[in-house]
C-alpha positions as MATLAB code, in Angstrom:
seq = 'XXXXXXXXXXXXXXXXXXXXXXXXXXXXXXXXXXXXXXXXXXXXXXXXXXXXXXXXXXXXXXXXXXXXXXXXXXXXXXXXXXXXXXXXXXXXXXXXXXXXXXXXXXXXXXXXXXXXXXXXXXXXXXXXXXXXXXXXXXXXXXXXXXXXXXXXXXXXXXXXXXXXXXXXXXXXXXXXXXXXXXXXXXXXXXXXXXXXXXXXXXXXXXXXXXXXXXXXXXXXXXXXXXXXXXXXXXXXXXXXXXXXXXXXXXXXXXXXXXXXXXXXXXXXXXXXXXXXXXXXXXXXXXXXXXXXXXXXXXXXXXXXXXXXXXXXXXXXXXXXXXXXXXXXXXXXXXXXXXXXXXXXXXXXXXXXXXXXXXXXXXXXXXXXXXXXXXXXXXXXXXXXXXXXXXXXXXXXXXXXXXXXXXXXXXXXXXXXXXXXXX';
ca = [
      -4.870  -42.581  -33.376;
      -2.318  -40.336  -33.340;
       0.106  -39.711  -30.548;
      -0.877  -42.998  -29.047;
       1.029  -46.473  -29.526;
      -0.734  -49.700  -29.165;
       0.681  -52.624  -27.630;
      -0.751  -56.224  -29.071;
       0.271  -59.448  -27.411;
       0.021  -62.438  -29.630;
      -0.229  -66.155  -27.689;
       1.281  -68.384  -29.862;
      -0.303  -72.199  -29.910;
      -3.629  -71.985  -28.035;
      -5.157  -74.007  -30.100;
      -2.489  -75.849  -31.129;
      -3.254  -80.022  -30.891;
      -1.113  -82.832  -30.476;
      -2.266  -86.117  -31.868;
      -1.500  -89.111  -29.815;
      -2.035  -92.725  -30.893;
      -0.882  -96.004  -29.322;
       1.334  -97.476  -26.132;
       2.500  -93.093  -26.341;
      -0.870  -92.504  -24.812;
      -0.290  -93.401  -20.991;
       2.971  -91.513  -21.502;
       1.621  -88.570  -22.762;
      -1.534  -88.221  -20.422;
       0.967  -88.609  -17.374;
       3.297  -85.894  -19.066;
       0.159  -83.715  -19.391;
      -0.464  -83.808  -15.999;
       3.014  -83.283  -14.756;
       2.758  -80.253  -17.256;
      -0.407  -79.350  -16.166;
       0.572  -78.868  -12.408;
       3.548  -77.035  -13.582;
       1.452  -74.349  -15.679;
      -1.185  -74.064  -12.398;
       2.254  -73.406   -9.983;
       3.578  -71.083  -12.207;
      -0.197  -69.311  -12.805;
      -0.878  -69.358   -8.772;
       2.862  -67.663   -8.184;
       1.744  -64.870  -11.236;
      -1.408  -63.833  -10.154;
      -1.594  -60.533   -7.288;
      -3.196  -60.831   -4.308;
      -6.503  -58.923   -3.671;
      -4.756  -56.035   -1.972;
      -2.414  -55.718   -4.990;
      -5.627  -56.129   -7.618;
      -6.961  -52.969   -5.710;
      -3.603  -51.133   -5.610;
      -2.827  -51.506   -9.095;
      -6.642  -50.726  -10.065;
      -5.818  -47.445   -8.168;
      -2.682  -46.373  -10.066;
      -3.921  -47.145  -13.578;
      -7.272  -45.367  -12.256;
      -4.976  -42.045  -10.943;
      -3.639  -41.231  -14.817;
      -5.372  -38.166  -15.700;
      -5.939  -37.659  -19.744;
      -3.294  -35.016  -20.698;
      -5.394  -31.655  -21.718;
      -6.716  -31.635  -24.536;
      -5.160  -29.048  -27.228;
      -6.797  -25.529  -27.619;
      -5.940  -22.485  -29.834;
      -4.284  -19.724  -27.798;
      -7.216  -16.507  -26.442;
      -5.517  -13.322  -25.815;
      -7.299  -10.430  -24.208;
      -5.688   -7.233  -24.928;
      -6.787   -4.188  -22.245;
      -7.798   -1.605  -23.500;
      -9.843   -3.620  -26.435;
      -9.366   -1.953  -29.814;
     -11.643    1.367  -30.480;
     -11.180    2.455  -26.916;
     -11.168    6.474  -26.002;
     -10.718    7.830  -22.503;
      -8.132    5.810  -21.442;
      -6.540    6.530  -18.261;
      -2.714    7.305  -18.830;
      -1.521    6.210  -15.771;
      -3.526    2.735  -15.305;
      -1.546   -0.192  -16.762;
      -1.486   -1.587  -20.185;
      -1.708   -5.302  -20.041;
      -2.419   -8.454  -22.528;
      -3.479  -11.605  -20.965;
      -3.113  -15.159  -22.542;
      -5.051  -18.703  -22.137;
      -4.593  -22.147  -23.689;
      -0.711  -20.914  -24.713;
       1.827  -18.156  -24.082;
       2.460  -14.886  -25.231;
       5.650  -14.858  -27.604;
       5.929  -11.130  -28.438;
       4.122   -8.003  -27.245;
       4.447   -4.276  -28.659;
       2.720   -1.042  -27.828;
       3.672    1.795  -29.834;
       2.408    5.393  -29.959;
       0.808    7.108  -33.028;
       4.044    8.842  -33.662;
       6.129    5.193  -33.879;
       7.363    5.677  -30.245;
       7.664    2.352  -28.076;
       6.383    1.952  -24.630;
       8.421   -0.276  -22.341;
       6.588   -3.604  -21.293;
       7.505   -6.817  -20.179;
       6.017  -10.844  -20.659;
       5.452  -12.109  -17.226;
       4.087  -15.515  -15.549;
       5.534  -17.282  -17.595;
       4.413  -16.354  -20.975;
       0.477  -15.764  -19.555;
       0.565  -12.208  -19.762;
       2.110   -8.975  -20.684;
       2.289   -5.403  -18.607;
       3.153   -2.002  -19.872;
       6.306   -0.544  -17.637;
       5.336    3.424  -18.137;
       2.579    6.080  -18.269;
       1.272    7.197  -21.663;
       0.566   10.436  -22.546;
      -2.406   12.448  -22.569;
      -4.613   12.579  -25.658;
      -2.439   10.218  -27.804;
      -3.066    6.975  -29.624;
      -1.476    3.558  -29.119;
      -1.666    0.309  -30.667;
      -0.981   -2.761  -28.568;
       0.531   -6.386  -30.991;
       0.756   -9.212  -29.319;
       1.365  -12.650  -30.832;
       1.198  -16.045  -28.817;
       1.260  -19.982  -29.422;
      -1.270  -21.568  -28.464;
      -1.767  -25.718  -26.992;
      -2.072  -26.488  -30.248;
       1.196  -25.665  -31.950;
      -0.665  -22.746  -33.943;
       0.545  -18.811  -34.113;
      -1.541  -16.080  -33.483;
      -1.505  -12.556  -33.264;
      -3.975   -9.813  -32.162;
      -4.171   -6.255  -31.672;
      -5.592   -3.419  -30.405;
      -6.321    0.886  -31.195;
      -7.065    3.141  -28.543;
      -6.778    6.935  -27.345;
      -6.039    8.133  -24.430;
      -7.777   10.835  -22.261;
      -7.586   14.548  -22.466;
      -8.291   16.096  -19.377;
     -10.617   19.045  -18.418;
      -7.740   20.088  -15.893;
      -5.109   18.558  -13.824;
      -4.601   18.407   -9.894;
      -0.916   17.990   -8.124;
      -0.400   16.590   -5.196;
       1.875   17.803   -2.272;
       3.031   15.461    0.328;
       3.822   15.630    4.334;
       6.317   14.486    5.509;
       9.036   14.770    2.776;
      11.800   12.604    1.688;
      14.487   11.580    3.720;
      12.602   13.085    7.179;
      12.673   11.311   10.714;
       8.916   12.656   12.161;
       7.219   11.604   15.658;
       4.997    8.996   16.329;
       2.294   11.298   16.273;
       3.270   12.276   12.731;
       0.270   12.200   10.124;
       0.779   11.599    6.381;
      -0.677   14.387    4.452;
      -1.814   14.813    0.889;
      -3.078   18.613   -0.489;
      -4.036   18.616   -3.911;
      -4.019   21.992   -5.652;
      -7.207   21.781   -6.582;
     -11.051   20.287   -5.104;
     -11.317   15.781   -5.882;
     -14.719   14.722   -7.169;
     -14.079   11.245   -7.034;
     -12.092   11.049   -3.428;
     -12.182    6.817   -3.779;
     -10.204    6.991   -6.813;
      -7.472    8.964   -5.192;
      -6.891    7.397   -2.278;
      -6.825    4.734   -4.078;
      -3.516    5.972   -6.247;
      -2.185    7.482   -2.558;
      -0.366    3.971   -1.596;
       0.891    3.809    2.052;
       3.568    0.775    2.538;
       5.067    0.241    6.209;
       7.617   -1.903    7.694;
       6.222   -3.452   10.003;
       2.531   -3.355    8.826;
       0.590   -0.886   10.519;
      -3.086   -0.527   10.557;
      -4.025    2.802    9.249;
      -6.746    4.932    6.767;
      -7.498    8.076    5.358;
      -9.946   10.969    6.820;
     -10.718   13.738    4.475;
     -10.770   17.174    5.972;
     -11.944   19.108    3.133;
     -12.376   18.097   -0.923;
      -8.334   18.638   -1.434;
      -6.403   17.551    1.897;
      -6.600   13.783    2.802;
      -4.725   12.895    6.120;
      -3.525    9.315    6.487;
      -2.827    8.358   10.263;
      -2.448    4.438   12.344;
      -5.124    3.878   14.152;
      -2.063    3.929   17.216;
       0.733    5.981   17.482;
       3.553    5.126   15.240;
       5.896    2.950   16.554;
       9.511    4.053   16.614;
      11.498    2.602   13.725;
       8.893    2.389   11.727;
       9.496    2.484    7.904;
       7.430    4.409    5.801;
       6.811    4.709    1.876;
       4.300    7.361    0.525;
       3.799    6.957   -3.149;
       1.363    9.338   -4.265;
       1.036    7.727   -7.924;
      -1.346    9.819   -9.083;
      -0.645   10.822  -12.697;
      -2.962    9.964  -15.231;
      -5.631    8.267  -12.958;
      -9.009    9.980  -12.944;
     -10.094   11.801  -10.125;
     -13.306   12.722  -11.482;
     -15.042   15.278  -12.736;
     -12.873   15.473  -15.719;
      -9.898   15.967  -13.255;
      -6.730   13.977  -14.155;
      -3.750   13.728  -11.588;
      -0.257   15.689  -12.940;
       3.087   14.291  -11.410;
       3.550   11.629   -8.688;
       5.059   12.183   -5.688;
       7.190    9.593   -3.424;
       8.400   10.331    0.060;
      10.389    7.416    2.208;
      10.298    8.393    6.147;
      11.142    6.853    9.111;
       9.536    7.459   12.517;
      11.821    8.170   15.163;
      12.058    8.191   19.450;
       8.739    8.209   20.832;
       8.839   11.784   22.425;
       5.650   12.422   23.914;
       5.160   16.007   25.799;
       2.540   17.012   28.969;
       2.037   20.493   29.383;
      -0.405   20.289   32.404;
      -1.510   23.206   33.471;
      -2.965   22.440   37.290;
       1.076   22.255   37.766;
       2.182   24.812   35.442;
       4.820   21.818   34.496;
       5.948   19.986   31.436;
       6.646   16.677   31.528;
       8.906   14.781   28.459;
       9.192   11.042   28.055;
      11.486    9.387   25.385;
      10.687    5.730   24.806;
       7.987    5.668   27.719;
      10.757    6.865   30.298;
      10.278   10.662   31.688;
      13.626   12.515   31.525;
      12.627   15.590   32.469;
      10.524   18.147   33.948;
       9.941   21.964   32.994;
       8.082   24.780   34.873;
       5.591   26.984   32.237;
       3.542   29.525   31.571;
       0.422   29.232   29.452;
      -2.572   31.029   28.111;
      -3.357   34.234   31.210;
      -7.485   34.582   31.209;
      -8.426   35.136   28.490;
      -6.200   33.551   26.379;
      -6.388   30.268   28.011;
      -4.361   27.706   25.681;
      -6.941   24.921   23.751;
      -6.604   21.633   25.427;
      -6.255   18.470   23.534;
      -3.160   16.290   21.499;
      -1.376   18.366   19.585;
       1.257   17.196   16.998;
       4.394   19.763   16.436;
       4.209   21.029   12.942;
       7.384   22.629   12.635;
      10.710   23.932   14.425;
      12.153   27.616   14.234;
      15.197   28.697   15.110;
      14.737   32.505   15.272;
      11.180   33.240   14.853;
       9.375   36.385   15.036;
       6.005   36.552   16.956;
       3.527   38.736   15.643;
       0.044   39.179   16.688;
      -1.098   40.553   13.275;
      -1.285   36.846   12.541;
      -4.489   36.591   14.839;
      -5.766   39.840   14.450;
      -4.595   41.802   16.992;
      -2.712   45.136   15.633;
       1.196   45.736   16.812;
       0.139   48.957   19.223;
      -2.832   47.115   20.935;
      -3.470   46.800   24.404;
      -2.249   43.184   23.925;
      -0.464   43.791   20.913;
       3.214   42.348   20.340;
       6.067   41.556   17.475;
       8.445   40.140   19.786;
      11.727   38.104   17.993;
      12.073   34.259   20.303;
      15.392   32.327   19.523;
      13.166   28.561   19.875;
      10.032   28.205   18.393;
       8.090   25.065   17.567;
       4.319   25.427   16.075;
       1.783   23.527   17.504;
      -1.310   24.855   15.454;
      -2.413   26.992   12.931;
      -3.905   29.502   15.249;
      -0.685   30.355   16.158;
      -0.069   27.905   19.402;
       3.902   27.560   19.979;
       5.815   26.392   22.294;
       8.889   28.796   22.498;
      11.574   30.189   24.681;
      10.181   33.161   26.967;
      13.214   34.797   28.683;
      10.831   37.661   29.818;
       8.395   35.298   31.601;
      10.397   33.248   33.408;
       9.403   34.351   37.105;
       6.242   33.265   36.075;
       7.020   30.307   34.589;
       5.947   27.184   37.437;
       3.379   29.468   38.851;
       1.114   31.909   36.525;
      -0.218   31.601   33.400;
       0.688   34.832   31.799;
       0.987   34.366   28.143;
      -0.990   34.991   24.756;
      -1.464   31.074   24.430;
       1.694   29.954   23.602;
       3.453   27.513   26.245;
       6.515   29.757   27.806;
       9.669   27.963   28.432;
      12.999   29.259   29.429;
      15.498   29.420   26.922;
      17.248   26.863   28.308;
      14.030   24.515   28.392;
      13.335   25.865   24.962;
      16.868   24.621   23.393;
      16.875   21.564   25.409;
      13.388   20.278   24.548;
      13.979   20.881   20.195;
      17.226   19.203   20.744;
      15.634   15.873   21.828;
      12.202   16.478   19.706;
      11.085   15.979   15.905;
       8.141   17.213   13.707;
       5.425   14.711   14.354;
       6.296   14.437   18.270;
       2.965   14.733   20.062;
       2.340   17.065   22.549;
      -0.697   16.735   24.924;
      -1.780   19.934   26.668;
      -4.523   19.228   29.770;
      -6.146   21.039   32.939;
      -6.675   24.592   31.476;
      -9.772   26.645   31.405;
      -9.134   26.619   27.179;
     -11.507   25.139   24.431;
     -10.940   21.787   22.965;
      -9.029   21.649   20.446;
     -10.180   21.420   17.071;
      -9.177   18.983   14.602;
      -8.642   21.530   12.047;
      -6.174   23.942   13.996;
      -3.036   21.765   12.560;
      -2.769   18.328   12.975;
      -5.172   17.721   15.179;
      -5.528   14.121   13.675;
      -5.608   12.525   17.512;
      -8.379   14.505   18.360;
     -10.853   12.376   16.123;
     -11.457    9.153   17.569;
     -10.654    6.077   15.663;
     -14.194    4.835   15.027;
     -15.129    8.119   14.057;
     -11.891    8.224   11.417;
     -12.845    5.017    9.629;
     -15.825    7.076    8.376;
     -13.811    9.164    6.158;
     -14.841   12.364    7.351;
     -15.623   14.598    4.053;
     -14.986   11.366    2.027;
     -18.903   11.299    0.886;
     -19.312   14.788    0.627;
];
C-alpha cells in the first residue's frame, strides 16, 4: 500500500528438533529444564503489567488516521455571470482541502485590483473599491491535499446606480467635543434601505462604549452612548459608504472618516427658580453665574441641551424667527460670545445691556444672558458637545428636533430607531 511500510518479524527455529539418543538423554532433559526456567524468567520479566497493557492499548488507540487526500474547492464571490455587484463590498475567494497559490482580479480594461492571500493560503480578499458599471474577472489557482493544481475563475459587472447619496459627518476630524456630543450622519439625499447604511456607518471607541443609532428623518442618523461620554474617550467614525446599496437604486458616493476625542466633562445648570448658572468640570462645580432668561412670553424651553457651536462675534437677528427688525420686539443686536444651543435660535451669549437683571429677572428673547465676563469665561473652559441642562422655567419641553436634543429621548425609546422603519 503505498505510503505505508510493513514491519515482518521472522522467529527463527520454532520448530526446530533436536534428536537425542542414549546415556545424552538424562543430560539433555535436565539441560531442558534448566533452559526452560530460564526462557519462563526471562518471559515473566518481558511481559507489562495490567496497568501498562491498558496504557499502551490507550496510546496505540489515540493515533488518529492522517486525512485522507482531497482535490482543492475554491469558491470565488461574486460567482461568474454576476451583475449588480456592489462596488464597495469585498471581493474574496475562499479555499478548502488546499491553499490558494495565486489570485488576480483585473478590470475589463486590463487594470489590476489590489488583493491579498490570507489565513494561511485559505482565502483571498480584494484591498479596494471597484468602479461603477465595470467588469472584472477574478483567477485564482490553488493546490489542493492531493498534490494536484487547479485554477478557477470568475466574470461579473458591477452596479450602475440610479443616483448617488454623500454623507456628511459631525463631529469632524481632529475635534475635542463634550460628553454630550452626538455623532451625526446627513446624507444629501432620502435612504430607502436605512439597515444597510448604518450598517456601512462603523462607530469604533476606546474604551468600548455602548451606543446605537436613532433616525430623525430618512437622511440624518444620530449615533449617541446610551451614557454620557466619558472623558478621554477615543472615537473613530468611518462612514464607509461608497459603493454599498442603500436602496432604492441609491448607491453611496465617497466615504468619510472622522477621529475625535471627548474631552472634560463640562456639564452646565441654568436654573431658572435662581436665575443662576451652575458649571461643573469633572463632577466638581467651579463656578456660579447670575442670568437672565426667556421674560413671559418668551420663556426659554426646558430640557438637556447640547452646545452646537461657539461664536466669537455674532450678530443676533430676530428675522431668523420671524420677527421683523422694527417690531415691537424686534432686534439685530451684534454680542462678542455666542454659543448655540438650538436651532430655534436658543444661545447662550454675553448681554452687557442686561446685566442689572441678570440674578433677578428674566428679561430676554430666550436666550440665557450672561455678562461678558461670564460669557468669555464660560467658552474658555467649554467645547461643542458640552451639555447644558436648562430647568424651573415656565418654557415648553424641549424638542428633540430643535438641535441636538439627542438626551431628550430616553434610552429605551432610542433603541427603537426612531424613523428607522419608516
Amino acid at each position: 500500500m503505498s505510503g505505508l511500510r510493513f514491519l515482518a518479524r521472522h522467529r527463527g527455529g520454532a520448530n526446530k528438533r533436536d534428536r537425542i539418543t542414549g546415556s545424552a538423554r538424562a543430560a539433555s532433559v535436565a539441560g531442558l529444564a534448566a533452559l526452560t526456567l530460564t526462557v519462563v524468567t526471562a518471559l515473566a520479566g518481558c511481559t507489562p503489567s495490567p496497568a501498562e497493557q491498558v496504557a499502551n492499548t490507550g496510546q496505540q488507540g489515540s493515533a488518529k488516521p492522517s486525512a485522507p487526500s482531497k482535490p482543492i474547492s475554491m469558491k470565488l464571490n461574486p460567482s461568474d455571470g454576476a451583475n449588480d455587484v456592489e462596488p464597495g463590498k469585498p471581493i474574496t475567494v475562499t479555499a478548502e482541502h488546499g491553499k490558494l497559490s495565486k489570485v488576480t482580479l483585473t478590470g475589463e480594461d486590463g487594470t489590476p485590483v489590489k488583493g491579498k492571500i490570507v489565513d494561511d493560503g485559505a482565502r483571498w480578499v480584494s484591498g479596494e473599491p471597484l468602479g461603477f458599471g465595470k467588469g472584472y474577472t477574478a483567477k485564482a489557482v490553488g493546490t489542493g491535499s492531493d498534490g494536484e493544481r487547479a485554477v478557477e475563475s470568475s466574470s461579473f459587472r458591477t452596479a450602475t446606480p440610479q443616483g448617488t447619496a454623500t454623507v456628511s459627518v459631525q463631529p469632524t476630524d481632529g475635534e475635542t467635543v463634550g460628553v454630550g456630543q452626538p455623532l451625526i450622519f446627513t446624507f444629501s439625499t432620502n435612504i430607502p434601505d436605512k439597515e444597510a447604511a448604518e450598517e456601512a456607518l462603523r462607530v469604533s471607541t476606546d474604551p468600548v462604549t455602548d451606543g446605537a443609532f436613532y433616525w430623525f428623518d430618512d437622511a440624518t442618523v444620530h449615533w449617541r452612548p446610551k451614557e454620557y461620554w466619558t472623558s478621554g474617550t477615543n472615537v473613530d467614525i468611518n462612514a464607509a459608504i461608497y459603493g454599498k446599496d442603500l436602496g432604492g437604486g441609491i448607491y453611496g458616493g465617497d466615504d468619510q472618516r472622522a477621529k475625535v476625542q471627548i474631552g472634560d466633562r463640562v456639564v452646565v445648570i441654568a436654573d431658572g427658580a435662581s436665575y443662576q448658572m451652575s458649571v461643573s468640570i469633572n463632577g466638581k462645580q467651579v463656578r456660579k453665574m447670575p442670568i437672565s432668561m426667556g421674560k413671559p412670553g418668551y420663556d426659554t424651553p426646558h430640557g438637556t441641551y447640547v452646545a452646537m457651536s461657539e461664536h466669537q462675534g455674532y450678530t443676533m437677528d430676530s428675522t431668523t424667527y420671524g420677527v421683523a427688525e422694527d417690531a415691537p420686539e424686534g432686534y439685530r443686536i451684534w454680542v462678542e460670545i455666542a454659543t448655540r444651543m438650538s436651532y430655534s435660535g436658543i444661545f447662550y451669549h454675553s448681554a452687557p445691556w442686561s446685566v442689572a437683571q441678570q440674578g433677578s429677572e428674566h428679561s430676554s428673547h430666550g436666550c440665557i444672558n450672561l455678562s461678558s465676563e461670564d460669557a468669555r469665561w464660560l467658552q474658555g473652559v467649554s467645547n461643542k458637545g458640552d451639555v447644558i441642562i436648562v430647568r424651573n422655567t415656565d418654557g415648553p419641553k424641549l424638542e428633540p428636533t430643535d438641535g441636538w436634543g439627542d438626551w431628550q429621548i430616553p434610552w429605551e425609546q432610542w433603541l427603537s430607531g426612531g424613523k428607522r422603519n419608516g
